[in-house]
N, C-alpha and C positions, 0 to 999 in steps of 0.2 A: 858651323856644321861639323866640325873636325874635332871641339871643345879646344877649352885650354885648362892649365895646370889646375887644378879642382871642381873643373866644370865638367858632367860628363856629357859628350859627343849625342849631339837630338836633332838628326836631318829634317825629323817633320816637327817640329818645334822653329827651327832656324829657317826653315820653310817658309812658316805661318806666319813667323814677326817678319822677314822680307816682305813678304804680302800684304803685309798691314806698312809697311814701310812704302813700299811702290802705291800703294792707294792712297796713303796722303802726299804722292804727290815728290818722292824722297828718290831724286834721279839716279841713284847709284842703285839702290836697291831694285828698279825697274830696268836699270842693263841687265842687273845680277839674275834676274827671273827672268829674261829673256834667254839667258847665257844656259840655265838653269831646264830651260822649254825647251831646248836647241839641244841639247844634251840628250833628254829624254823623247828625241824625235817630235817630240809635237811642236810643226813649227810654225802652225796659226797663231798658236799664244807665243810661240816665241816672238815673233813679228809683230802682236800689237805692243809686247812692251818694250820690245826695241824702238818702233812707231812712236809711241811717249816719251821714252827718255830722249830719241832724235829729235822732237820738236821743240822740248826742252833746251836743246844745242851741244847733246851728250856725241861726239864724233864718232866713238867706236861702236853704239849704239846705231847712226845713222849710215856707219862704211856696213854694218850687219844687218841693216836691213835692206839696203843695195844688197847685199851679194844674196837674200832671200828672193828678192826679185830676179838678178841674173840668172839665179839654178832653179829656179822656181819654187821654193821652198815654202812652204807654206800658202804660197799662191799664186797663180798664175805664172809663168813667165813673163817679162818684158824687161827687153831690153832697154828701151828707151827710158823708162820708170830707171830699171836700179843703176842707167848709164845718169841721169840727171841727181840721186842720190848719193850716188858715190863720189861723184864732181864735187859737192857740197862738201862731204866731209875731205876732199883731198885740197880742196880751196882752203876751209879750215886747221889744214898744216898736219893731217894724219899722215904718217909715211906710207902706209900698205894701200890707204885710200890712192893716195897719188901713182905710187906703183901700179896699182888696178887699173886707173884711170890711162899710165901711159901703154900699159898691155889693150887697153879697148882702142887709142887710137893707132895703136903700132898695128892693130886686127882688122879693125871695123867693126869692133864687137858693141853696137848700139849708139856707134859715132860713125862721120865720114872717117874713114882711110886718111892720117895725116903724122909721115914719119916725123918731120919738127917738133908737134905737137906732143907726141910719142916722146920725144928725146929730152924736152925739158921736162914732163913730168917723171921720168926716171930720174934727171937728173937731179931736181926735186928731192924724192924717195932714196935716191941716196945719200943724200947732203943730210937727210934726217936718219937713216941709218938702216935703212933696208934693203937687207942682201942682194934678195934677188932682183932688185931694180938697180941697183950696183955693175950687176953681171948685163944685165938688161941694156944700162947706158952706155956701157962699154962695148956692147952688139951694134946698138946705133952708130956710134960714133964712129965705126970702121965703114959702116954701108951709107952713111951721110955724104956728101961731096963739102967740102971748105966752105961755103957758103949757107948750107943747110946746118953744119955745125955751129959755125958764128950766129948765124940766127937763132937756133935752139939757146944757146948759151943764155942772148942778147933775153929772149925770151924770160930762160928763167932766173936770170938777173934783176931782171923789172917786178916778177914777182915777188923775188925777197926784199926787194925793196919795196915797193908796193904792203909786206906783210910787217916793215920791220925789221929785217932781218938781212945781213950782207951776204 
């Protein structure tokens, strides 16, 4: 959309080939016009092709269309919907998904209330390199007791192991 050195710059051109790219089917181009939808407020169509590339197994795609459902963006509110999407993608090793995910349970924002739970997916989100779950873990970890810490930890220990990863 921006051109490059002898190309000149055609938004609605670089549009159209996305579009024909995300209709057969081309997962990146269906983030891109989702991203693309979301920009230009219309966030019905941003959501279904977000909804595509998510099913596909596209993460930033699938934490984007969770947080559609959270704010209600294009549709409906639910909670439970964009708390069960955003799990996905933060299981799948997204750092902001997992961050989100430990803010829902540190809130009760479409999960039970559970700081543990809360404190391993921050700590998660920051072992992958996201700020504010960084600032987040270090909040838990002062209002946890010794026991609820060692558990979080034990917690999100199992799942980097469990994913692969020490």
């Amino acid at each position: 959309a921006t051109g490059l050195p002898g190309v000149k710059a055609d938004p609605k051109k670089a549009t159209t080939l996305c579009k024909r790219a995300a209709n057969a089917g081309f997962v990146p181009a269906q983030a891109t016009l989702g991203a693309l939808f979301a920009r230009a407020k219309k966030h019905d169509r941003a959501l279904h092709w977000w909804s595509m590339a998510a099913a596909q197994g596209d993460l930033e795609a699938l934490f984007n269309a969770g947080q559609s459902y959270r704010l209600g963006l294009g549709v409906q509110k639910n909670e439970t919907k964009a708390f069960t999407l955003l799990l996905k993608a933060a299981q799948g090793g997204l750092a902001v998904a997992q961050s989100r995910i430990g803010l829902a349970y540190a809130t009760g924002d479409g999960v039970a209330l559970d700081v543990i739970e809360a404190a391993k997916w921050f700590e998660l989100a920051a072992l992958g390199g996201d700020a504010a779950a960084s600032a987040n873990w270090e909040r838990a970890r002062k209002t946890l007791s010794p026991a609820q810490q060692t558990e979080a930890d034990r917690r999100a220990q199992e799942w980097l192991l469990a994913h692969g990863q020490k």
